[in-house]
Structures are given as structure tokens and as C-alpha cells.
C-alpha positions as CSV (number, residue, x, y, z in Angstrom):
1,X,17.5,-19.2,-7.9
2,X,16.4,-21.5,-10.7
3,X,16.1,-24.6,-8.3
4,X,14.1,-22.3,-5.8
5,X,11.9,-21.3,-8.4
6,X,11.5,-24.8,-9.7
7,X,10.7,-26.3,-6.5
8,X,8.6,-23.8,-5.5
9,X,6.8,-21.6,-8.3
10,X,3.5,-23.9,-8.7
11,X,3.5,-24.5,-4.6
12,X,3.0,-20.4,-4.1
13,X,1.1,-19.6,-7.3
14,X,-1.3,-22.8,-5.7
15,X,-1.2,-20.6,-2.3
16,X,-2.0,-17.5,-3.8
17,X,-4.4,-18.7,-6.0
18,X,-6.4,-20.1,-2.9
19,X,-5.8,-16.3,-1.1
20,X,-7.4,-14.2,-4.2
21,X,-9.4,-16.3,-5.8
22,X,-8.0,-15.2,-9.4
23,X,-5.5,-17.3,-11.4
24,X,-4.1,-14.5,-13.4
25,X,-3.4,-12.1,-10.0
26,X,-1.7,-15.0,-8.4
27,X,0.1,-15.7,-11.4
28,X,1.5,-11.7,-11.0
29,X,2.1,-11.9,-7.5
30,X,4.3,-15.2,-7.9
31,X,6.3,-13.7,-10.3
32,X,6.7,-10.8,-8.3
33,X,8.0,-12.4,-5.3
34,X,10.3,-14.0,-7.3
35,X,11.5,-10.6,-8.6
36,X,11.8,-9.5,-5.4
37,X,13.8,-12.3,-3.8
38,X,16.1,-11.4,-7.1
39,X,16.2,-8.2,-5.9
40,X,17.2,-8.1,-2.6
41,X,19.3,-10.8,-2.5
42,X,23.3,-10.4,-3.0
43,X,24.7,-12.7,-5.3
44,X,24.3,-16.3,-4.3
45,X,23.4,-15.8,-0.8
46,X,21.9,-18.9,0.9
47,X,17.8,-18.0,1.5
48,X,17.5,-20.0,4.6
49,X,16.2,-23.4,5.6
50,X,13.0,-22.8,4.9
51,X,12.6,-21.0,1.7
52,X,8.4,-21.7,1.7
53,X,8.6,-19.4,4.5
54,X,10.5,-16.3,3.6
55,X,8.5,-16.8,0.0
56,X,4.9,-16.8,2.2
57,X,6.1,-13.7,4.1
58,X,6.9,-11.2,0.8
59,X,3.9,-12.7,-1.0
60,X,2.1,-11.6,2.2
61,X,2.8,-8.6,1.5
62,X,2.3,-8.4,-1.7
63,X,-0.7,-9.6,-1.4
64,X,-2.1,-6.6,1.1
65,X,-0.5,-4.9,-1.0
66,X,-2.9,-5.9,-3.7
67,X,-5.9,-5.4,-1.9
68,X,-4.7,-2.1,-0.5
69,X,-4.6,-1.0,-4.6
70,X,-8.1,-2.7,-5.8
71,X,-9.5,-0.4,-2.4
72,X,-8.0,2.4,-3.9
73,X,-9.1,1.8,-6.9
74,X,-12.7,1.0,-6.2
75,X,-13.1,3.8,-3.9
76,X,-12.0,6.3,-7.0
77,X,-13.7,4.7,-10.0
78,X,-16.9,4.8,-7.2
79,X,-15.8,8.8,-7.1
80,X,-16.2,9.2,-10.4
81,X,-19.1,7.6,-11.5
82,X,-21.7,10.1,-11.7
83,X,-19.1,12.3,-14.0
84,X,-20.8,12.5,-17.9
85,X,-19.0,10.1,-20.3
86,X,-17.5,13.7,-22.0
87,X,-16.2,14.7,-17.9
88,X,-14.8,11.4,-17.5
89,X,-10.9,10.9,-17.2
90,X,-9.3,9.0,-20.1
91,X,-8.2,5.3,-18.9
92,X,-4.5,7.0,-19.0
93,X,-5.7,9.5,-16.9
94,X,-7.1,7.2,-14.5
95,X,-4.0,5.1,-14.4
96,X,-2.1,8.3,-13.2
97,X,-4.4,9.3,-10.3
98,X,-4.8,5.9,-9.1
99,X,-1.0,5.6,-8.9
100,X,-1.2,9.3,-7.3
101,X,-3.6,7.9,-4.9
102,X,-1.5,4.9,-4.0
103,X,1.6,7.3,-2.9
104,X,-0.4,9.3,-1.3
105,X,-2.3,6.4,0.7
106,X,1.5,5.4,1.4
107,X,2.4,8.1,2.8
108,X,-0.8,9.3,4.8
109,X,-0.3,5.1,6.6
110,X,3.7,6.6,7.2
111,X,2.8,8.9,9.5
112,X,2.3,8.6,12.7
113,X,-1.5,8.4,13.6
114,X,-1.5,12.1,15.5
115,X,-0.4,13.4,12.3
116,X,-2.6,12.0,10.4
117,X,-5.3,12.6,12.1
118,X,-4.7,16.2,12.7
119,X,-4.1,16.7,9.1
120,X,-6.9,15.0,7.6
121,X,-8.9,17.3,10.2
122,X,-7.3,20.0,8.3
123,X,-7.8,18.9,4.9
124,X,-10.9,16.8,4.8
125,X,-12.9,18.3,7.2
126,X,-11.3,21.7,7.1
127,X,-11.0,22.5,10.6
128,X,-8.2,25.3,11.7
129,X,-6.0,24.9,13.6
130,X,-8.0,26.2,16.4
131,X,-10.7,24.4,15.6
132,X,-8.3,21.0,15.8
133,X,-6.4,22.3,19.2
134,X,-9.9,22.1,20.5
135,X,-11.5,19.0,19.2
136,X,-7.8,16.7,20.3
137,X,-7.0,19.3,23.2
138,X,-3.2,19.6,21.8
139,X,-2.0,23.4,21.9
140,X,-2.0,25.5,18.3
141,X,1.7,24.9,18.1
142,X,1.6,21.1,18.4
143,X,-1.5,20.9,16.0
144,X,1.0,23.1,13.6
145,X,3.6,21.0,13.6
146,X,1.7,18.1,12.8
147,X,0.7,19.6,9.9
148,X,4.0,20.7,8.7
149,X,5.5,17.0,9.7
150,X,2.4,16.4,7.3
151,X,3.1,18.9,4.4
152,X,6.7,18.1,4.4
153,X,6.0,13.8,3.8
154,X,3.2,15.4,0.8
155,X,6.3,17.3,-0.8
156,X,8.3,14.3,-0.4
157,X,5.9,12.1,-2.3
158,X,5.2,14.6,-5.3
């Protein structure tokens, strides 16, 4: 591992670097590949002949990953905005529903697209479930097991 991360540490920090345009975020994600090879791997187990690739693929990742959280982010900080300095949640607060938003992000890009579609019909635009059958011409039962198959992966995450 040491020799890996010797030969190749400044090499993928450089790459990342180039991908976000911030020293300090590729600086995190380089380290967190690192932790992640650590982490998967079983003790001593050979990473391949081309190590530059398997390290490319899970800073990929983590680097959608990354963008997938600053969206997130944005989007809620862009929600709430308008809210009088006294309304507005404390930093710790903020911290805590962005990371609520994340599993829940996860877990709405889990299900299959049907899903969640049909439940974001439900919840966003609150349609019924007639009022779904109609608009995606699936029968009431099939619209209600979509949203149960939905319910049930919300229950899971909280």
C-alpha cells in the first residue's frame, strides 16, 4: 500500500485537480480513494497491473459523487434563501438536512425509474393514485405498488 501510494498519490491528486478545479477537494478525494482501496481490499491482495486504472475508476466515482453533493447542496441552500436570518437553520442544522437529502437522493436514483416516477407524482405533484393510473395508463394496483416499493426504500433509509 505504501509503494502504491507513493508512486501514485501526486499522479491522481494532479488528475483530480485538473477534473474540479480545486486543490483542496482533490486533495480530499485522493485521500479518499486511498481509504477506499484500504478498505476493500483483503490483506495484501495484488491490485492488478494497472493500478492508475482501478485508482481512476473509484476516484470517478467519487468524483460524481462530489458533484452529485455540491447539487444537493446548492439546490437546498437556493431553498432557503428567502428564509429571515431569525427562520434560518443553524449551520448544524444544515449539515443534517443536507446529509438527509443525500440519502434520500440515493435512494430516490435506487429505484427503478417507474417507481420513481410514480412516486414523485404522488409526492411532488400530489396526484392520486387515480389521477397517476391515468396520466402513465398503469392500473390503481400497479400505481400502488409502486408506491409502497417506494415507501418501503424511504423507511429503509430513515
Amino acid at each position: 500500500m505504501h509503494a502504491l501510494y507513493s508512486d501514485h498519490h501526486g499522479w491522481l491528486q494532479g488528475w483530480l485537480q485538473r477534473k474540479l478545479g480545486n486543490a483542496f477537494d482533490a486533495a480530499d478525494l485522493a485521500h479518499d480513494t486511498f481509504v477506499r482501496i484500504m478498505a476493500g481490499r483483503r490483506a495484501q491482495q495484488p491490485l492488478g497491473d494497472e493500478p492508475r486504472a482501478l485508482l481512476t475508476h473509484i476516484a470517478k466515482g467519487l468524483v460524481v459523487d462530489h458533484w452529485r453533493r455540491q447539487d444537493v447542496e446548492r439546490a437546498y441552500l437556493q431553498a432557503i434563501a428567502h428564509l429571515p436570518e431569525p427562520e434560518a437553520p443553524s449551520p448544524e442544522a444544515r449539515l443534517l438536512i443536507i446529509e438527509a437529502l443525500l440519502r434520500i437522493d440515493a435512494m430516490l436514483g435506487s429505484l427503478p425509474a417507474r417507481t420513481r416516477e410514480v412516486f414523485l407524482l404522488a409526492q411532488l405533484d400530489g396526484l392520486t393514485l387515480q389521477e397517476i393510473a391515468s396520466a402513465t395508463g398503469m392500473p390503481v394496483i400497479t400505481v400502488r405498488r409502486h408506491i409502497h416499493r417506494a415507501l418501503v426504500a424511504c423507511m429503509a433509509v430513515a
